[in-house]
C-alpha angles and dihedrals in degrees: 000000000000128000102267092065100037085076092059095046124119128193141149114334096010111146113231138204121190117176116193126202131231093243088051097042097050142037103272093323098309125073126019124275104237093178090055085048096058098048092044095057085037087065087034090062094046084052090047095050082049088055103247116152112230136211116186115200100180122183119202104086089111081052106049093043096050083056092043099061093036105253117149095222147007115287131231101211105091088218090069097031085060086050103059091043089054085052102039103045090056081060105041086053098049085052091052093045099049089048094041085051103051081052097056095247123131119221147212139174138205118197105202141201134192086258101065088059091041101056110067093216092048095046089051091043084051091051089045098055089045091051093044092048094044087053081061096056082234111151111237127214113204133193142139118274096242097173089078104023114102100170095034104049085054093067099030082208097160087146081070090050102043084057099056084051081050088056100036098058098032097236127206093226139354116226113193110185112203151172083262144070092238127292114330130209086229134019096269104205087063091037148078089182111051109115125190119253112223107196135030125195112200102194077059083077106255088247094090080066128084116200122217113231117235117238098203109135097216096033120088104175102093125183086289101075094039080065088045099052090034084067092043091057092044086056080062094039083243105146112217138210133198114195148158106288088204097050104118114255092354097163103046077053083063095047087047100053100243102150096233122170114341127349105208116189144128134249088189107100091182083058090072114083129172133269100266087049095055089055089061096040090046124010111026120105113234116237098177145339138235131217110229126201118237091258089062104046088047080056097047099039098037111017096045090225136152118267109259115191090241087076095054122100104173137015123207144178121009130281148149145240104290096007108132105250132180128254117202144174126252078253092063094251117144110235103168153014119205145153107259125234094207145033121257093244081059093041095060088052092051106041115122089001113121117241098260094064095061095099103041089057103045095026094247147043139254123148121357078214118063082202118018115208100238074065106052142071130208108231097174116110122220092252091055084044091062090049098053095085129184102032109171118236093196090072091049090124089060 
């Protein structure tokens, strides 16, 4: 096996994550498919008896639930929308469990917020109880909890979130199962002469690729946000794949090693990051920002080194000591995100002074960094780092 595919293999003890979409899960958008259900949980199973781990993240519960009540469309009002989601999970769930069952396959879900990826405990409690679950060779079912979700639900985006799960657990490969063959160069059902790309290679800059949209009535998730959540997973190392969900036997294809829909990977190594820093890049929620000096941005962008309070300009918002806070540029580009050592109170005090002042200023003494750079993640794409001119090498120790 070369290289290339080594990355999409799967064996004993591979941790999986399959996403379904809702116009693959129902029948045209309204009732389950019970059919596609059946096969699903029949490849599941195979997966299972090979010793994959498997994480299910199924759309379909706005859907069922829509169906459910009667209405003749998805609503707009997120009170509804959170209504339909309360009815038709319970019976999206009940569907997964009486096919898993019949199968021999035990089964758990997990309903999740932003919050739970937000909040650092939480995110590491959530990491925990997956990893826990899949130990136990226990199948999880994974969705948004939409009957709380106000932002979210707007936007249905469960490939997003499939892909956190993906980087959370640090899977071994992303399934999503779609409407489509993969990513196409053109919308094919417009046009002759779409054609499926077959690879995509994420450190290229996913610009070169066009995305098909999806015309699923219910589902709002279109090709977009796969990109989206395939970069989120590279940031992870975690290959990806987008494929037909009605394919037969799609995913044993995948155990197999047939090279079915897009391949989505990385050859960047320096575009993998670890998982705290995923949590910045990704997760954390911002309490302030910080204004950083040419010299510093040159440290942080090019150097690789930790933020020092000599190198800040402004200080705004409050926050306090390990909250995630913002650097940017005089321009008003982010550069940065990081957990900060100090508060912003302390940080005012402490802006354009050297390291060795910091005591003399506060009275004591924490950090020398005010963002160490185990601690921080560069957010700045290589376009907006052309832009950033005049950075000063003499202050490359900042």
């Amino acid at each position: 096996m070369n290289e290339a595919n080594k990355k999409f293999s799967l064996k004993a003890g591979s941790k999986l994550v399959v996403k379904i979409g809702t116009s693959v899960i129902t029948n045209n958008g309204e009732s389950i498919s019970n059919g596609i259900l059946k096969r699903i949980a029949s490849q599941i199973r195979f997966l299972h008896v090979k010793g994959v781990r498997v994480i299910l993240v199924s759309s379909g519960a706005i859907a069922a639930g829509v169906f459910k009540i009667g209405w003749r469309k998805r609503p707009k009002k997120i009170s509804k929308l959170q209504a339909a989601a309360a009815v038709g999970q319970v019976n999206l769930i009940k569907a997964y469990e009486t096919e898993f069952g019949i199968n021999g396959l035990k089964t758990a879900q997990i309903l999740i917020t932003k919050e739970d990826f937000t909040t650092r405990k939480r995110f590491l409690n959530s990491q925990a109880t997956l990893n826990t679950l899949l130990e136990e060779r226990i199948i999880v079912i994974v969705n948004e909890n939409d009957t709380v979700a106000t932002d979210e639900i707007k936007l249905g985006d469960n490939d997003t979130l499939a892909a956190q799960i993906s980087s959370l657990i640090s899977a071994d490969l992303f399934v999503i199962l779609t409407d489509q063959n993969g990513l196409y160069t053109e919308n094919p059902i417009f046009s002759k002469d779409a054609k499926l790309i077959e690879n995509v290679d994420l450190s290229m800059g996913m610009s070169a690729f066009l995305a098909t949209e999806s015309h699923s009535t219910f589902g709002t998730g279109g090709m977009q946000t796969k990109i989206k959540a395939a970069d989120i997973s590279a940031q992870a190392g975690v290959p990806i794949i987008i494929a037909n969900g009605f394919c037969d036997d799609i995913l044993i294809k995948v155990y197999q090693g047939y090279k079915v829909g897009t391949r989505v990977f990385s050859t960047d190594k320096n575009k993998t990051i670890s998982l705290k820093k995923r949590w910045i890049a990704n997760h954390g929620l911002l309490n302030g920002a910080i204004v950083l000096d040419a010299g510093a941005v040159h440290a942080l962008i090019k150097l690789g080194k930790s933020l020092l309070p000599i190198g800040i300009l402004k200080v705004s918002g409050d926050f306090d000591r390990g909250d995630l806070i913002s650097c940017l540029s005089e321009e008003g580009v982010e550069i940065a995100r990081g957990l900060s050592n100090y508060s912003s109170k302390e940080c005012s005090k402490i802006k354009g002074v050297l390291s060795e002042e910091i005591e003399k200023i506060l009275g004591y003494f924490e950090e020398s960094e005010i963002i160490h750079r185990d601690n921080l993640n560069l957010t700045l794409s290589s376009a907006e780092e052309e832009k950033i001119k005049g950075a000063n090498s003499n202050n490359a120790d900042v």
